[in-house]
N, C-alpha and C positions, 0 to 999 in steps of 0.2 A: 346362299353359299357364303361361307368365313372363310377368312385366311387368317392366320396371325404372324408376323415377322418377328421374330424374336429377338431381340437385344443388337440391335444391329447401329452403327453411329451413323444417326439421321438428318441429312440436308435436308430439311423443307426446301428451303428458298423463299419463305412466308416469314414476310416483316414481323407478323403478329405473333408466330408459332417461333420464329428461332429454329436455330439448329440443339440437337441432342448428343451428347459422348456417346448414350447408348441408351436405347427407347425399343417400346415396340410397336407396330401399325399394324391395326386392327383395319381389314378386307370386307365388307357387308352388301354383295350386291352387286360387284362391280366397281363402289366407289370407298372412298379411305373414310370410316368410322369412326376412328380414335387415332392418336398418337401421343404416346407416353406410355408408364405404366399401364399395361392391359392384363387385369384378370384372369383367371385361366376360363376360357371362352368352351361354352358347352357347343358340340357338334361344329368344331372348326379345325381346318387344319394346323396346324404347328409349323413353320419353317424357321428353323433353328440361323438366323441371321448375327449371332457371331461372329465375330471378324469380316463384316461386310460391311461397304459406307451403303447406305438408303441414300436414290437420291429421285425425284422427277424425272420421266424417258427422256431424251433427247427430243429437240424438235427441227427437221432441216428444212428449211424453207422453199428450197428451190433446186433438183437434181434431174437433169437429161437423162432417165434412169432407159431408156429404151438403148443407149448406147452400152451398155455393160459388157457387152460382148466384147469388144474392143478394149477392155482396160489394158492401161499402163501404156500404150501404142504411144501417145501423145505428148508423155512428159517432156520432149524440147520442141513441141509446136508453138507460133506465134498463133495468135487468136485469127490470123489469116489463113495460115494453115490448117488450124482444128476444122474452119470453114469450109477451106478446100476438099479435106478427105474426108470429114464427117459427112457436111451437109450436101457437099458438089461430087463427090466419088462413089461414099458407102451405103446411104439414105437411097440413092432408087432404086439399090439393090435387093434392099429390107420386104419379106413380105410378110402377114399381119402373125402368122406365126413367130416371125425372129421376133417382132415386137413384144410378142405375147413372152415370148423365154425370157427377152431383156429384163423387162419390166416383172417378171416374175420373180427371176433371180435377185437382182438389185435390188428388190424389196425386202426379200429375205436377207440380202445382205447389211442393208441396213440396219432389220430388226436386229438381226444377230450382236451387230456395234453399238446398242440400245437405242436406235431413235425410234420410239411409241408413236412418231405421226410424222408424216414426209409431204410435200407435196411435188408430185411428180410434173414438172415444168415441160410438158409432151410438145415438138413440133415435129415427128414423125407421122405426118398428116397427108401420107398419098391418096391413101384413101377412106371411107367411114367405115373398112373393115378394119385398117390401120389401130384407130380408136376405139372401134369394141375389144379390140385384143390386147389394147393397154389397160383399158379398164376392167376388161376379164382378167388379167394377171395381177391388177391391184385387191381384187376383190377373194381372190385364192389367196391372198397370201395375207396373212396376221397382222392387227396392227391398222393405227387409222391413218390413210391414204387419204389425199386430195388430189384428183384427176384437176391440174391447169393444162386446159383447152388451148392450144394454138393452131386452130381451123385454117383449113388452105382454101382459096378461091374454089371450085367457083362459087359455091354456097354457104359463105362462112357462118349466116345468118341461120340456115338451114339445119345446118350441121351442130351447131349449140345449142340451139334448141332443141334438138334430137337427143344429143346428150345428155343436155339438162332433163329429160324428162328420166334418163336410167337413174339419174345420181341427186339424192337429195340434198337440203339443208350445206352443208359445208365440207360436202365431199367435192363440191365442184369451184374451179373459180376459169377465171377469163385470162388466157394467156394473151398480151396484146404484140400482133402481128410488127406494129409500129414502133419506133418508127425507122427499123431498121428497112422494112421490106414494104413499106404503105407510105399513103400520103398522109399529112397531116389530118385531113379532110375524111379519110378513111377510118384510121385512127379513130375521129372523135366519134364517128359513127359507130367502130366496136366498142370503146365506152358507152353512148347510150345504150346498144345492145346489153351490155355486162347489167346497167343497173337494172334494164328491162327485166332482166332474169333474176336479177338478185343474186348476184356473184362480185364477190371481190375482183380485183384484177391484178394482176403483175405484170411487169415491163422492165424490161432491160433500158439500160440507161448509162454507158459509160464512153468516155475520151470523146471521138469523133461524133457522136449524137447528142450530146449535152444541152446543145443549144435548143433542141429539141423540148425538153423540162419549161422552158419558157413560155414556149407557145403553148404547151398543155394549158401549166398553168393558167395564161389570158385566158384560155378557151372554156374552165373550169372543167377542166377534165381528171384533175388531181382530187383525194378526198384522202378519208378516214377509212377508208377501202383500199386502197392502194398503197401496193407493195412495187417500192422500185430495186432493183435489181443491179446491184453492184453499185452504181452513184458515182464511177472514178471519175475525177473531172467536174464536177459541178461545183460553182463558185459558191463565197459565203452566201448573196445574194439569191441566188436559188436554192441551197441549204433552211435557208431561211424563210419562204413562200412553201417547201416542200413540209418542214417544223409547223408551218400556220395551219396547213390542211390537214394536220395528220397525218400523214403518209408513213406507213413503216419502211423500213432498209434492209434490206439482207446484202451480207457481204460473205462471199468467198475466196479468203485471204490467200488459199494456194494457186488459186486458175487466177487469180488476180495478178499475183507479184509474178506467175513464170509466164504468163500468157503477155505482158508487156502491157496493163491497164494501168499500171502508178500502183502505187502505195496505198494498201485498205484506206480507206476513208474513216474507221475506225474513232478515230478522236477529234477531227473535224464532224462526225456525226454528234457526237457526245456532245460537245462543246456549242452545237444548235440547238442542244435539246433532243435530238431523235435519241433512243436505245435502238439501238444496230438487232438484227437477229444473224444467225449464220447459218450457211450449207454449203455444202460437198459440189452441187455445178454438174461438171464431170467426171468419171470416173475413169477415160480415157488420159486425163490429163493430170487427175488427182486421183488421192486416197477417199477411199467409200466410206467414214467415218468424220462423228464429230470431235472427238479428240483430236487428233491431225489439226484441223479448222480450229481449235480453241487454242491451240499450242502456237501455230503461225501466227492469227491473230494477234496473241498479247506478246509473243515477244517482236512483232513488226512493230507496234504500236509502244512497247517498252522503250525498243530503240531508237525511235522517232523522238519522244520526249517524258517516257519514266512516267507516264500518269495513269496507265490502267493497271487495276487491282484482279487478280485471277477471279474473285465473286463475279466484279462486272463479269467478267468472261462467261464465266459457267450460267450465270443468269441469259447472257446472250443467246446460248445456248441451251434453255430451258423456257424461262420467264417472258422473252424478250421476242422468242419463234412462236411459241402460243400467242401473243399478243399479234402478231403478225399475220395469222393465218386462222383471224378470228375465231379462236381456242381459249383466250384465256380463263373465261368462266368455269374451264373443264378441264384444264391441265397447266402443265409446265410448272408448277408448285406441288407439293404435297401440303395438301388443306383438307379440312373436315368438307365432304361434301362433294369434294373431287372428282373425277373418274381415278382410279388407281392405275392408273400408266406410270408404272418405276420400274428401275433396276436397281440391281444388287451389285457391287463391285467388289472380288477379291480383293482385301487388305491386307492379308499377310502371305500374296504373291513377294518373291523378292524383289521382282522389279521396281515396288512401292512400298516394303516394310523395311523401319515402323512409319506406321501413319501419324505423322506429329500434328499436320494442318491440313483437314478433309478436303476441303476444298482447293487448295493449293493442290495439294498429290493430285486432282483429277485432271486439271486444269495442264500442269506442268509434266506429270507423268503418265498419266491414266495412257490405255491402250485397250484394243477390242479385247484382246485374250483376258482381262482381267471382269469381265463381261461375263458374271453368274448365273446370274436370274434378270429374266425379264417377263414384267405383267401389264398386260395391256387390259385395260379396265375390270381390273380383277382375275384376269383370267392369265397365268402358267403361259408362256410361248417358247419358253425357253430356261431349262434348268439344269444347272450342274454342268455349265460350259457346252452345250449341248439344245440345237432349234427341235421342240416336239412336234412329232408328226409333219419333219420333213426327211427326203429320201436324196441326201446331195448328193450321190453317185451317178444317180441316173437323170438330176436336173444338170450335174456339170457334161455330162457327155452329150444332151440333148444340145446347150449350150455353146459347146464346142463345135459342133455341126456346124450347128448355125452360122457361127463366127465364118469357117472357112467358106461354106458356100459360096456367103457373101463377098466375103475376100477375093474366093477366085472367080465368082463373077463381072466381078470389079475391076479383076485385074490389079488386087491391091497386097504388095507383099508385105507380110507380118513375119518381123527378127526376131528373136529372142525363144 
C-alpha cells in the first residue's frame, strides 16, 4: 500500500530532516518512505495536501478516558472534589459496559483532535470485567492505545498478569496504585511486579505526596521506565535524582492550574534536564485535546519567565510523549522508517490564515476543527474533517444512557 501527500508544508520535528515550506510524504507499508520531492508514484494514492501543515500525531500520555461521560461537569472542582464525585459517588456506579462506551468514545475523541497514541491511565478497576471492557473499547477503536493497568486488591498481582497475557509489547504499562492509596512497601512490590512483566510504569506524584519521590528513589524504584505524573511540588533536589534515573514527566497544565496543584512544573522540568511530555488527565475537568494542553502550557510558563519557545511545546507534544511511552523508535517525528502516524491541519481555515510561522499557529492557535486528515500507521482514520467508519449518532445516544443511569443511580445531579 502507497500513499503520497502532496505539497503540503511539513513539520518533521527531526533535527536531521528540518522542516519544509512545502514537500511531499511518500506512505510504504504503513511506515514514511520519503519526504521531499516524490516522483509520480506507480500504484499509489495521491492526497492533494495543499494548504495543509504535515505534522507527527499527537501523543497524550496520561487520560482517565473511562470518565468521558461526564465531561465538562468538573471545570470548578478542587482535586478533592473531582475525588469526591468521580472516585467516591460516580465509579461504583460504573458497570463494564459504561466503561466500555467511556473508553470507546474518548478514544475516538481523541483520534478525532489528532493524537495517533494515548495511553489510557484506567483506575476504574471493580472488577476484571471492568478491564476487559476498557481494553475491548481500546482495541475497537483506531489508533495505538496503551491500556495503564491500575489493579484493585484483592489480586492486583493476579489481575496484571491476566492482562498482560491479552496485550503485548507496549500496548500495556503498570499504573501504580501508590502512593496515594498503598504503602510504601506495596508500592515497591508493584514495581517489582511491573519489571517482572516488562511494563513501564506510571505514577502520580503531586503537592501532598511528594515526599513520597524520595523514598522511591532510596528504594530504587525509579528508572528509565518511569513516567511520573504531573511532578507539582517536587523540590530541585528530587528534580534532580528523578533527571539521574531517567524518568519521563507528563504535565497537564489545565487540571493542574484549576484543580489547585501549583503552577506546571514546565521549566523547572527543563531547567533539570527532563523534556516534559503532555496530556489531557480528565475530560470532566478539561478539554479532550492536545492543542488546549499546548496553549496553557506555554503561556503559563511564558508568564512565569518568557523562556519557552512554541517548538519546545509542539515537541512536548509529539517528540517528548513518544519518548515517554517507550515509542520513540516508531513515532512522534516524521522520519524515514517511521510508522506514519500524522495529521493534516487546515491552513487556510480563517481562524489560522495566513500561516506565516507553522509551528507557532499550531501551538498558539491550532484547534480540533482544523483537524483534516489523520493516519495511523499509514492507514486513513479520518478524512476531510470527518472519523471513517464511525457511526457518532448512535455511539452519542448509547453514551448518553450511560451518563444518566449512572447519575441517577448515584443520585448525582447534572446542570447545564
Amino acid at each position: 500500500m502507497r500513499t503520497v501527500l502532496r505539497g503540503g508544508m511539513v513539520l518533521t520535528l527531526d533535527p536531521e530532516l528540518g522542516d519544509f515550506p512545502q514537500a511531499d510524504v511518500l506512505i510504504e507499508d504503513g511506515r514514511i518512505a520519503a519526504i521531499g520531492p516524490v516522483p509520480e508514484a506507480v500504484d499509489a494514492e495521491e492526497v492533494d495536501a495543499a494548504g495543509k501543515i504535515v505534522l507527527p500525531g499527537f501523543v497524550d500520555v496520561h487520560r482517565h478516558t473511562w470518565q468521558t461521560a461526564f465531561r465538562g461537569i468538573g471545570a470548578n472542582w478542587t482535586f478533592s472534589e473531582y475525588r469526591t464525585a468521580m472516585h467516591g459517588t460516580l465509579r461504583p456506579h460504573y458497570r463494564p459496559e459504561d466503561v466500555y462506551l467511556g473508553n470507546l468514545l474518548g478514544r475516538l475523541e481523541a483520534l478525532n483532535s489528532g493524537i495517533t497514541t494515548m495511553l489510557d491511565w484506567f483506575h476504574c478497576s471493580e472488577s476484571p470485567e471492568h478491564a476487559d471492557s476498557a481494553v475491548d473499547a481500546l482495541a475497537d477503536a483506531p489508533g495505538h492505545s496503551i491500556f495503564c493497568y491500575c489493579a484493585s486488591e484483592p489480586d492486583v498481582a493476579g489481575e496484571m498478569t491476566r492482562i498482560r497475557k491479552r496485550l503485548s509489547g507496549d500496548q500495556m504499562a503498570f499504573g501504580l496504585r501508590g502512593p496515594f492509596l498503598t504503602t510504601m512497601d506495596e508500592t515497591a512490590a508493584d514495581v517489582a511486579l511491573a519489571r517482572e512483566l516488562d511494563l513501564r510504569v506510571s505514577v502520580h506524584l503531586h503537592t501532598r505526596v511528594c515526599d513520597a519521590a524520595t523514598e522511591m528513589h532510596q528504594r530504587n524504584l525509579l528508572d528509565n521506565r518511569t513516567t511520573i505524573v504531573h511532578g507539582n511540588g517536587l523540590s530541585d533536589a528530587q528534580l534532580a535524582f528523578v533527571a539521574d534515573a531517567g524518568c519521563s514527566v507528563t504535565v497537564s497544565p489545565d487540571v493542574e492550574l484549576k484543580m489547585g496543584f501549583g503552577w506546571p512544573e514546565t521549566g523547572r522540568l527543563l531547567a533539570a534536564g527532563i523534556r516534559p511530555a503532555l496530556s489531557v488527565d480528565d475530560c470532566p475537568s478539561a478539554g479532550g485535546d492536545l492543542f488546549s494542553a499546548m496553549r496553557t502550557a506555554f503561556a503559563a510558563q511564558r508568564g512565569l519567565d518568557g523562556s519557552l519557545t512554541a517548538r519546545d511545546v509542539l515537541e512536548f507534544a509529539t517528540v517528548d510523549g513518544a519518548r515517554a511511552c517507550g515509542r520513540a523508535d516508531r513515532t512522534g517525528t516524521l522520519a524515514i522508517g517511521k510508522d506514519a502516524d500524522l495529521i493534516l491541519l487546515d491552513a487556510e481555515d480563517l481562524s489560522v490564515f495566513p500561516v506565516g510561522d507553522p509551528v507557532s499557529t499550531v501551538v498558539t492557535a491550532g484547534h480540533p476543527g482544523l483537524v483534516d486528515s489523520v493516519y495511523v500507521a499509514g492507514r486513513a482514520v479520518k478524512r476531510n474533517g470527518q472519523l471513517l467508519n464511525v457511526d457518532p449518532r448512535s455511539l452519542r445516544a448509547r453514551l448518553l444512557a450511560s451518563r444518566d443511569r449512572i447519575a441517577a443511580a448515584a443520585g448525582f445531579a447534572i446542570t447545564g
